[in-house]
C-alpha positions in Angstrom: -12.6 3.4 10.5 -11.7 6.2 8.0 -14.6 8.8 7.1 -15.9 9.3 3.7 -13.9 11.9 3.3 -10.7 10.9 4.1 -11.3 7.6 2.3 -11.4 10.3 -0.7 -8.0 11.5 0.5 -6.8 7.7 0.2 -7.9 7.3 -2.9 -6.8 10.7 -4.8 -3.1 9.8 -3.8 -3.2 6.4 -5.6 -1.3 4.3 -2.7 -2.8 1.4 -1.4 -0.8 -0.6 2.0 -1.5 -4.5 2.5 0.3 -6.1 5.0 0.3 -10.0 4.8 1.7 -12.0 7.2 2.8 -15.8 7.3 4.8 -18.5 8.7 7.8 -19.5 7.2 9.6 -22.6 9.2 8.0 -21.5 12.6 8.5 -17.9 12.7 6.5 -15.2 11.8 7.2 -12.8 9.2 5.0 -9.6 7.7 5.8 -7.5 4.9 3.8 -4.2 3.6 3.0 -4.5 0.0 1.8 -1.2 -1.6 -0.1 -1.4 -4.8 -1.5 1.9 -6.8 -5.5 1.0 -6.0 -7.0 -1.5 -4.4 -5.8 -4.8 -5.8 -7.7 -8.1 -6.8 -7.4 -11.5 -5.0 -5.5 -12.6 -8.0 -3.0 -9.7 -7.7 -2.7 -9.9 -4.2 -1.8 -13.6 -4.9 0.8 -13.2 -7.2 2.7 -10.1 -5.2 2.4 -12.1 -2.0 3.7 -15.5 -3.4 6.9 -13.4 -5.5 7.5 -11.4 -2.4 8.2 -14.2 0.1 9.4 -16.9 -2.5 12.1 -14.1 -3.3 13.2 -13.5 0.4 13.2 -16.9 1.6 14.4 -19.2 -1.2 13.5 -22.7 -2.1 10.3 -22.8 0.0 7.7 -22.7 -2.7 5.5 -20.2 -1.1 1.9 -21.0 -2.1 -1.1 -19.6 -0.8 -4.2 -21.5 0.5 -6.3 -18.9 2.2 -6.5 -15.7 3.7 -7.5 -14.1 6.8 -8.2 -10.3 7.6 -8.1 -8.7 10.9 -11.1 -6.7 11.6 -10.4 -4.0 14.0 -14.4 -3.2 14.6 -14.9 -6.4 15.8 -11.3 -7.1 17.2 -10.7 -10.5 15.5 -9.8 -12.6 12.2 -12.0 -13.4 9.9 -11.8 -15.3 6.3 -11.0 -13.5 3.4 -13.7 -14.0 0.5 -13.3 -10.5 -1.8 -11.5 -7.4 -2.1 -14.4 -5.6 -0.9 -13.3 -6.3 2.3 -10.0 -4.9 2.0 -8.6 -1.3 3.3 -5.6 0.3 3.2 -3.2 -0.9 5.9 -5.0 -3.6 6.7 -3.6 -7.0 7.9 -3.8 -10.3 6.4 -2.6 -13.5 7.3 -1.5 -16.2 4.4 -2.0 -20.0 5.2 -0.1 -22.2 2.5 -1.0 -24.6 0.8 0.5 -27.9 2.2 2.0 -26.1 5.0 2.1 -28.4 8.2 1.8 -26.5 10.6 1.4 -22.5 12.0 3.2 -21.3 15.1 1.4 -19.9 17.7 3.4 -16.5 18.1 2.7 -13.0 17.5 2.7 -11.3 14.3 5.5 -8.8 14.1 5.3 -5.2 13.0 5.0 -4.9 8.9 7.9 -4.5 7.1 8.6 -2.9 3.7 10.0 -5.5 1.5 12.7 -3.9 0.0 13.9 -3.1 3.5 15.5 -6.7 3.8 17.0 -6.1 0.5 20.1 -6.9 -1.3 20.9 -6.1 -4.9 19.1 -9.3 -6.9 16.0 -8.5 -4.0 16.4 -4.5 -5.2 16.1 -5.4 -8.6 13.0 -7.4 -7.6 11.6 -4.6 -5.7 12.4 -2.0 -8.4 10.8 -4.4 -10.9 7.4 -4.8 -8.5 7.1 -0.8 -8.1 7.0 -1.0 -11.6 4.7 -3.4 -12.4 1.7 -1.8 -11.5 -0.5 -4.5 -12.4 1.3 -7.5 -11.1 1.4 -9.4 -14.6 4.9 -10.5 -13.8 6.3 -8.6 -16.6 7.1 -5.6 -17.8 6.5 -3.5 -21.2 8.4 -0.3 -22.1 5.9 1.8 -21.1 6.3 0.4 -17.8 9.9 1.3 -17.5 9.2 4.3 -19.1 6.3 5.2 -16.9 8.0 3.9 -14.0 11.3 5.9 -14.3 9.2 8.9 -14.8 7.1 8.6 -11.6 10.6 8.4 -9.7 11.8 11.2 -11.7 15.3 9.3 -13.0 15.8 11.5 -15.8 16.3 9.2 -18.4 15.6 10.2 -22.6 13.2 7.8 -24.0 15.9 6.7 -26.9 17.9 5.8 -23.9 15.4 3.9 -22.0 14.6 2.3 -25.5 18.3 1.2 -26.2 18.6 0.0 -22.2 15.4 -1.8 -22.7 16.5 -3.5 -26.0 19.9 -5.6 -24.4 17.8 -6.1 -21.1 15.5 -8.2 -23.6 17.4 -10.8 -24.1 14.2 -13.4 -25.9 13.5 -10.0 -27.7 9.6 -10.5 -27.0 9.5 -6.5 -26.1 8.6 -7.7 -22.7 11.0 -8.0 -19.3 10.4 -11.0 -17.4 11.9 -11.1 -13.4 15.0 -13.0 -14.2 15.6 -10.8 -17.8 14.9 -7.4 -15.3 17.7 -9.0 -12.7 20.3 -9.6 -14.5 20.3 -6.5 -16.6 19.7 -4.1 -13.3 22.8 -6.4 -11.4 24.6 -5.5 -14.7 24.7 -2.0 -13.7 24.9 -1.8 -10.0 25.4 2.0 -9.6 21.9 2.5 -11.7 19.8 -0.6 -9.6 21.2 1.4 -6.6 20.0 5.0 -7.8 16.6 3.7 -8.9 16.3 1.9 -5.6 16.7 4.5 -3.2 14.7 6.7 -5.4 11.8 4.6 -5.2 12.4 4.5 -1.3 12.5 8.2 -1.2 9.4 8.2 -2.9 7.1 6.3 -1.3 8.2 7.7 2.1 7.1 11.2 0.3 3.8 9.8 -1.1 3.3 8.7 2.9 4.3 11.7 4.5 1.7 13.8 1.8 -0.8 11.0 2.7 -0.4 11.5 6.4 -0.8 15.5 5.9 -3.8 14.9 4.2 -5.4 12.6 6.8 -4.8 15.4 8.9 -6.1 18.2 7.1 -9.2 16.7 6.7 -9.8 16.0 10.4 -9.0 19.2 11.1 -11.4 20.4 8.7 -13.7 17.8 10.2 -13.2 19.1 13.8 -14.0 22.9 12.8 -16.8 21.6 11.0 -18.1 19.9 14.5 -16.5 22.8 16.2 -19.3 25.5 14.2 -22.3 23.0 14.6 -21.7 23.5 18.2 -21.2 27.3 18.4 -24.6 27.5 16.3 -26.3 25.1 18.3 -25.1 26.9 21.6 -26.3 30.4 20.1 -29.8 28.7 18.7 -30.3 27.4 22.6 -29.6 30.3 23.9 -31.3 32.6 22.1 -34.6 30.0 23.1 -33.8 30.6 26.1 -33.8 34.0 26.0 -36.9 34.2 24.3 -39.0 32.3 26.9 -37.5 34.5 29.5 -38.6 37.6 27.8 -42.2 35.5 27.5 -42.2 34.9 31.2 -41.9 38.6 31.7 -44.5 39.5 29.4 -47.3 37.2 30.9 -46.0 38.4 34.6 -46.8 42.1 33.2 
């Protein structure tokens, strides 16, 4: 378990890992899903069912129920709120109507873009972007999203790219409007792709070298309770000697 501290750390970089795994025709998949904060039920819903609907097609991915693993306790348990969730932890989807689960070990989590081709790059793209999970994106979206991944695009330019990828001109993206615009213009989907890939590993590697400063900080902490509790017992010590000599006197 993190300490308060470094839960601190978590939080101040604005990442947040779920991994959720399920069984898709017998075998087991698991895919990290990264999120801004801690997500909702609801949002964890939605990015779950679009993730594995999108990689394995026609399956109607629906989910019933969740289960956590807790590492304190080293099992499963159900999944009733948020509260109980914590980055990188593991969840397993049942389905709704699914016959049956295979008994067979969960893999290690993937990222789900990894698998990707260009449609699933666009739909990655498209989830880094939607912050929220509403299943839609506004301008600001693209606008905010382009500048987290530092594409340096002029607003008017975003505006005009925004305006043909709006085909039902209701000044919002849908999936399949954001998919057919981004496989429209290949080179770009690419670009913004491997941006976002590049930037997430970044976000990781400055989350990991924060974890780290603050145990280290942590361990000198410990380390100068000790040194001060050694002198303080010692210097007792030395005391009742000098006592002992006294009273022989």
């Amino acid at each position: 378990s993190y300490s308060f501290c470094t839960l601190l750390v978590i939080c101040s970089l604005g990442m947040f890992s779920v991994c959720v795994a399920a069984d898709v025709e017998n075998v087991k998949h698991n895919f990290e899903l990264r999120f801004d904060a801690c997500p909702t039920l609801e949002a964890l819903r939605d990015r779950t069912e679009r993730v594995y609907n999108s990689e394995f097609k026609g399956i109607g991915f629906s989910v019933n129920r969740w289960h956590i693993f807790k590492d304190d306790c080293n099992e499963w348990v159900t999944l009733q709120d948020e509260s109980q969730l914590s980055d990188q932890c593991q969840l397993y989807a049942f389905q709704l109507n699914w016959k049956s689960e295979s008994q067979a070990h969960i893999p290690p989590p993937l990222q789900f873009s990894e698998s990707a081709h260009l449609e699933d790059r666009a739909t990655a793209i498209f989830m880094d972007f939607d912050t929220t999970a509403k299943g839609y994106l506004t301008f600001d979206d693209v606008v905010s999203g382009l500048e987290k991944l530092e594409v340096p695009f002029p607003v008017q330019q975003i505006e005009s790219m925004f305006t043909k990828a709006d085909l039902n001109q209701d000044s919002l993206l849908c999936l399949t409007e954001w998919s057919t615009w981004m496989n429209s213009y290949k080179t770009l989907c690419d670009g913004v792709y491997y941006r976002s890939q590049d930037y997430w590993e970044d976000v990781r590697l400055q989350q990991e070298l924060a974890l780290m400063a603050v145990e280290l900080e942590e361990m000198r902490k410990a380390e100068h309770r000790a040194v001060v509790y050694f002198l303080k017992v010692q210097q007792s010590v030395q005391c009742q000697e000098e006592q002992c000599e006294l009273r022989a006197k």
